[in-house]
N, C-alpha and C positions, 0 to 999 in steps of 0.2 A: 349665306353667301350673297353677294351683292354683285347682281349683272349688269357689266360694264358693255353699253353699244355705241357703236359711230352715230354721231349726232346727225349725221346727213339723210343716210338710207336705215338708222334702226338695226342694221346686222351686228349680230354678235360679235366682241373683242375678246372680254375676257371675264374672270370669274373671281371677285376678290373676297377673302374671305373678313367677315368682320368682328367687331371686337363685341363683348358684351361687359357688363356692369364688374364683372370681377375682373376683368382684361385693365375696365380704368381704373381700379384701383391698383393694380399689382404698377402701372404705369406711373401712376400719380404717384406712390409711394414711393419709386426709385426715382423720380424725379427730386421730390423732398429731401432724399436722405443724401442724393449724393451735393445737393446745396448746401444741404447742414455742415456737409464735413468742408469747412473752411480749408482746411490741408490738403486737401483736395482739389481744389478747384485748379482748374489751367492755367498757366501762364500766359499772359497778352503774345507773347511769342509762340508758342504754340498753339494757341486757337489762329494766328493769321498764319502760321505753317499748313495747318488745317483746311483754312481758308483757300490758299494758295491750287493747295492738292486739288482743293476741291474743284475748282475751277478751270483745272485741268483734266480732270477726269469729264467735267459734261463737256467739254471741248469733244476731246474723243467721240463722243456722244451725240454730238450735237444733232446728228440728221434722223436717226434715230428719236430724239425726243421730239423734234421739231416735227414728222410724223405723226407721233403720238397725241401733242397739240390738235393736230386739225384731224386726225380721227375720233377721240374720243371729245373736245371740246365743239369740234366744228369752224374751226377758223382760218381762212385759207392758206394754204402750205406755204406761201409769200412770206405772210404776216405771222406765221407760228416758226419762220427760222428766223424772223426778228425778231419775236420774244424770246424766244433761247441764245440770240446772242445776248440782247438786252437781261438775261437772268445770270448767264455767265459772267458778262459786266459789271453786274450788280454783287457778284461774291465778292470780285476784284476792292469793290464798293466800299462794302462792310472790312474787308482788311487794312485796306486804306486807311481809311477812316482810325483805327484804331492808331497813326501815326501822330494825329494831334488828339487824341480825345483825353482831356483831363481836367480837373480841376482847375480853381484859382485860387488868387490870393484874396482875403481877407484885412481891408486895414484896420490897421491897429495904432493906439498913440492918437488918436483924434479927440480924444478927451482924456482928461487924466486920471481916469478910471481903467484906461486902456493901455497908458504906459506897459512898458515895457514887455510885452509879450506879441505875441508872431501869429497870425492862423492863416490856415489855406485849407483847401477841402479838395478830398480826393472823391474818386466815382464809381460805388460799387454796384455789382447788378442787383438789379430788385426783389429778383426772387422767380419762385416757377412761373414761366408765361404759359397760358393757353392761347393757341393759336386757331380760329376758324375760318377757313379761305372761301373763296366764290370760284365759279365754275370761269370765267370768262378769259382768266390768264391764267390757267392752271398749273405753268410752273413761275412765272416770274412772281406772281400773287404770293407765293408759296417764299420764295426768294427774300421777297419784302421781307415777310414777315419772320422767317427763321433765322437767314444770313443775319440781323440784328442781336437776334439773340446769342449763336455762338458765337458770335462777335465781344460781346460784354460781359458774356460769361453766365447767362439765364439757361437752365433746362428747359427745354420747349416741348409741348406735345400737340401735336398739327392735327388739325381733322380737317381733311379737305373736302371737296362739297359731294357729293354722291353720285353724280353725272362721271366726276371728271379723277377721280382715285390717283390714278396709274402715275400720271406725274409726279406727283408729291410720292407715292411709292417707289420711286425711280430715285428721286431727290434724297429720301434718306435713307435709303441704299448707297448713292456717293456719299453720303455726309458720312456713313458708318467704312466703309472704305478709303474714305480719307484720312480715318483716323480716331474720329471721334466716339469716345467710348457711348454705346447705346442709352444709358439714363440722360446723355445729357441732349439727346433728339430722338424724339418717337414719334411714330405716327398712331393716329386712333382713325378708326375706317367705321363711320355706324352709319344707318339709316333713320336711327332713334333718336328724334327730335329731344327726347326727358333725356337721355344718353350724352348727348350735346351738350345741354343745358347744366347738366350737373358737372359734365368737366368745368365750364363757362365761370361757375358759381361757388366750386369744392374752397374749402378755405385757406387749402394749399397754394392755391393760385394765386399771384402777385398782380399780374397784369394778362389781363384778355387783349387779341387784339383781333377783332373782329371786322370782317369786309362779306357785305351781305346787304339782305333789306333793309330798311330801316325799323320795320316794325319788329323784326327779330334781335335785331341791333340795339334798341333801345329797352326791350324788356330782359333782354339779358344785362346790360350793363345797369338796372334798377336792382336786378338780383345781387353784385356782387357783393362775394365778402367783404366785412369793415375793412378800409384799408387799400384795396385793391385799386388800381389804375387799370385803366382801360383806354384804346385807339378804336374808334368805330367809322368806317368806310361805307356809305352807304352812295345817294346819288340825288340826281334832280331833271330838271328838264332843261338841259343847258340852252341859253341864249348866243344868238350871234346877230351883230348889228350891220348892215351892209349901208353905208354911207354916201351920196350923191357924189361923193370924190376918192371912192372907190374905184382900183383898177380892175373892170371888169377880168380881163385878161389875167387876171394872179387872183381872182376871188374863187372862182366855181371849182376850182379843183382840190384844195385845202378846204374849203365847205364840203366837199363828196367827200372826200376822206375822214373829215370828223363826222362825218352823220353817218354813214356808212361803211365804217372801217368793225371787222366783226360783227357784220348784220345789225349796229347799231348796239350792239350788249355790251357797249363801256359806259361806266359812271358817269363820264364827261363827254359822250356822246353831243353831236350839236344838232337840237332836235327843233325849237324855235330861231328860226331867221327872220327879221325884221329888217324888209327894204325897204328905203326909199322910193317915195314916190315916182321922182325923174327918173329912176331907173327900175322900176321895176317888172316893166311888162318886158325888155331889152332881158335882166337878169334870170326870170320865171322861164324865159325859151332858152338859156343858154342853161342853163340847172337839169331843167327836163330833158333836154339832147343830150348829156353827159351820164346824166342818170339812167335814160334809158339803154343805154353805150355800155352800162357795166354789167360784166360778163358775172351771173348766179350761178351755182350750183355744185357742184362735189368738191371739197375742198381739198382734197388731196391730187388736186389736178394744180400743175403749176401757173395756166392763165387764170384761174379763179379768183374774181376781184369779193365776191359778199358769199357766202354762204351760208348754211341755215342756222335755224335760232337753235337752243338746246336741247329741247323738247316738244313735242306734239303740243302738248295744252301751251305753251308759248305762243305758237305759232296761230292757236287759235285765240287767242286773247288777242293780240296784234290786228289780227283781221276783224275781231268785232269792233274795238278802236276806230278802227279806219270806216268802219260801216255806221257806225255812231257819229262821227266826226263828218262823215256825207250827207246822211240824215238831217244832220243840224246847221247844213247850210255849205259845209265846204263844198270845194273842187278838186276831184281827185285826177291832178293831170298824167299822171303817170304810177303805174306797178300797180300795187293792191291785190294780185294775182298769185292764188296758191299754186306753188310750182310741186310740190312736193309732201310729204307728211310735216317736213320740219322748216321748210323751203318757202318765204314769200319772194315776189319781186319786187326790189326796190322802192319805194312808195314817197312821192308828193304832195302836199294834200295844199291849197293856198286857202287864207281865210279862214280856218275853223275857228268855232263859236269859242269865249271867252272863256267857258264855263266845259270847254271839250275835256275829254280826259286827253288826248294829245296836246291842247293846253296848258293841263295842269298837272300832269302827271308822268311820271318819267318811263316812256317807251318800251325800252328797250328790247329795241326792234328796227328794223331800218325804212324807217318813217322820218321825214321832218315835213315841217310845217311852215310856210310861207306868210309872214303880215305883214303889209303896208303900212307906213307911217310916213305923216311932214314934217312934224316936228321930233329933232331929234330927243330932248327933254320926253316926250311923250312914249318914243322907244322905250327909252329907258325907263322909265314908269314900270312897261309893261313886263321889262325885262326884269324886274325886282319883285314883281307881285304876287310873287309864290314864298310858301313857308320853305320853300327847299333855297340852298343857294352854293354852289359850288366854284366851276372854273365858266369864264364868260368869254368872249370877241368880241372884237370891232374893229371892221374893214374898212378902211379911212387913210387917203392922201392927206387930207389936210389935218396937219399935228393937234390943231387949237381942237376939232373935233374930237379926232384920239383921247387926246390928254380929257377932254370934259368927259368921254365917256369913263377913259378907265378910272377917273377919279370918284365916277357916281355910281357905275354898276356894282352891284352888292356879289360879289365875291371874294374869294378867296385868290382870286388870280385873274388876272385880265390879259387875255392875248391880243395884240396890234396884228392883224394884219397874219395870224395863224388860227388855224382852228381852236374848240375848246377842248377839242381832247388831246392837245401838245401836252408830254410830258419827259423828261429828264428824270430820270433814277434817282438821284440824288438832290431834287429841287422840292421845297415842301409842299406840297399836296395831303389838301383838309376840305372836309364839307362846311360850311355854316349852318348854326341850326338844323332844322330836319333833315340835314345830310351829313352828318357827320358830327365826330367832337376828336380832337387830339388831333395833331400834323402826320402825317407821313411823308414816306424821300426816306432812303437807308439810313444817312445819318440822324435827323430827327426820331428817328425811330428808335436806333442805338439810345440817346438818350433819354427816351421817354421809358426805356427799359434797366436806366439805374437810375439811384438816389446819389447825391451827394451828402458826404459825410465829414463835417468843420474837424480838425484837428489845431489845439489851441496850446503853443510854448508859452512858457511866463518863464524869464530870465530872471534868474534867483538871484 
């Protein structure tokens, strides 16, 4: 059995039982068999019937799960009924979606080897997906990743992260309520890392899509069977550039939000900010009043702006960080203060050393970190100098600065003027390099979960 506790105070929720090595196979096996049987499979109209139900069922729902969120994840009751709308949204997403998703044409006739004949390719799904989530959006993570799959017509079998069970248990209980015959959504519940792994790896498996660390990300996706496609979600130490023509007045609060928003445990967390000189002794007091302004601690309380990180050894990792990063020369103006077993306060830190792990290493924890710069070329240097590289900012009135940042900053997405952890359901989101490989966003997902398959007339 697997004991599921509130992330905040450690008290018991609930008891969930888990699967072992004969559990994955009886799963995997139905999985397989029912993709084999081509006559079988659903009609595009009845997986977005499916879809529909579904999305009216966690409506019902909603407050309930949203609950659920910021008890067993820890993320404050605010923030966890906007990820269940945002999860709800996102089934809408994936049915959607299924109204243009199709093939093209193929020309033909462009040499005269080509005459007379027709092709166009249609878009089948690819095969059993395995699904591994992270603990941080424990149902929209969840969402991502399946709603794609009933969508295109993939069997999926979900392992959610160990912390955070209950949602993704909750989730395909609607999905099998809504209709969906159980081989083609399963959940697998283990604490066994080789358990994991061999779902990750089984030859059954079409496409993993994995959101987690990198280092488990990356040795899984070296394991998989020939053949197999994979999506990996991992993270970095996001940057954000504050610009001398920056409005002070619309920067500090979209900065505390992406640095801060879930204790800091988003991928795209904004964890390096880089001000300008002219402003930055002006910006550093207006950051730390704000920060110290924000309300920590039990997050099923409705004014709760940050609460705690997932687990105890989290919590102390964070704080050695922050103790290392003092050591070696920073200034810790604000937080740093265990409030709780799982609980820090807030934290600031300006300056740390080049070579800090709040530096170079991605947090995740509600830490950021303050550098000065004069030249902006030289921000950006800094802001590129890690092997990780995800979604970035740059707060900036004057465009010609804008545009030279977003044009140089090494990511995947550049925000003007919003934080780096802005994201839209359906807008692609990818790591570079050591943060990831494959796009995510529902529809990108959708299709990174079939093949396209040429069908070719020749007019007799």
């Amino acid at each position: 059995m697997l004991a599921v506790v509130q992330a905040f105070d450690r008290a018991a929720i609930a008891e969930v039982k888990t699967d072992d090595a004969a559990a994955l196979e009886r799963k995997l096996h139905a999985a397989d068999k029912v993709f084999r049987d081509r006559d079988g499979w659903l009609k595009p109209h009845e997986r977005i019937a499916i879809l529909r139900r579904l999305a009216a069922l966690m409506e019902g729902k909603r407050d309930h799960l949203a609950m659920q969120i910021a008890r067993e994840g820890g993320k404050p009751l605010p923030d966890a009924l906007v990820e269940t709308g945002r999860a709800i949204d996102g089934v809408h997403n994936a049915a959607d979606e299924l109204r243009n998703f199709a093939g093209r044409e193929i020309p033909m006739g462009l040499s005269a080897a080509t005459q007379d004949r027709w092709a166009f390719t249609t878009r089948e799904p690819i095969g059993v997906v395995a699904a591994i989530s992270a603990f941080n959006h424990p149902l929209n993570l969840i969402v991502h990743q399946v709603a794609p799959a009933i969508a295109v017509g993939c069997p999926v079998i979900v392992k959610p992260a160990t912390a955070t069970p209950l949602s993704c248990l909750d989730f395909v209980a609607l999905v099998r309520e809504a209709g969906l015959p159980e081989p083609w959504c399963q959940s697998f519940v283990t604490a066994d890392n080789a358990l994991a792994e061999k779902l990750a790896t089984d030859g059954r498996v079409a496409f993993l899509s994995f959101i987690g660390s990198a280092r488990v990300g990356w040795s899984l996706h070296a394991k998989l069977a020939p053949g197999a496609r994979s999506a990996l979600e991992h993270g970095g130490a996001a940057p954000a550039i504050v610009d001398r023509s920056a409005d002070l007045g619309k920067v500090i609060e979209p900065l505390v939000k992406g640095g801060y928003y879930h204790a800091g445990q988003v991928c795209v967390s904004t964890q390096r900010i880089f001000v300008h000189d002219a402003m930055a002794e002006e910006f550093t007091q207006k950051l730390v009043a704000r920060v110290g302004d924000l309300r920590t601690g039990d997050p099923i309380l409705r004014d709760t702006e940050v609460g705690p990180l997932i687990l105890p050894r989290e919590a102390d990792r964070v704080e050695e960080w922050i103790e290392e990063a003092v050591e070696g020369g920073a200034t810790l103006v604000t937080g740093g203060k265990r409030l709780s077993e799982t609980t820090l306060a807030p934290s600031v830190l300006l300056d740390p050393a080049a070579d800090a792990k709040v530096s170079t290493l991605e947090v995740f924890g509600p830490v950021v970190a303050v550098y000065r710069y004069h030249a902006l070329d030289d921000a950006i240097h800094q802001a590129n100098a890690l092997p990780t590289a995800f979604q970035a900012s740059i707060f900036a009135q004057d465009i010609d600065v804008a545009m030279r940042a977003a044009n140089r900053l090494d990511a995947s997405a550049v925000m003007l003027n919003d934080p780096t952890a802005f994201r839209a359901d359906w807008m692609p989101f990818a790591g570079r390099r050591e943060s990831g490989y494959g796009v995510g966003g529902i529809p990108y997902t959708m299709r990174d979960m079939t093949q396209e398959k040429m069908i070719l007339l020749r007019r007799s």
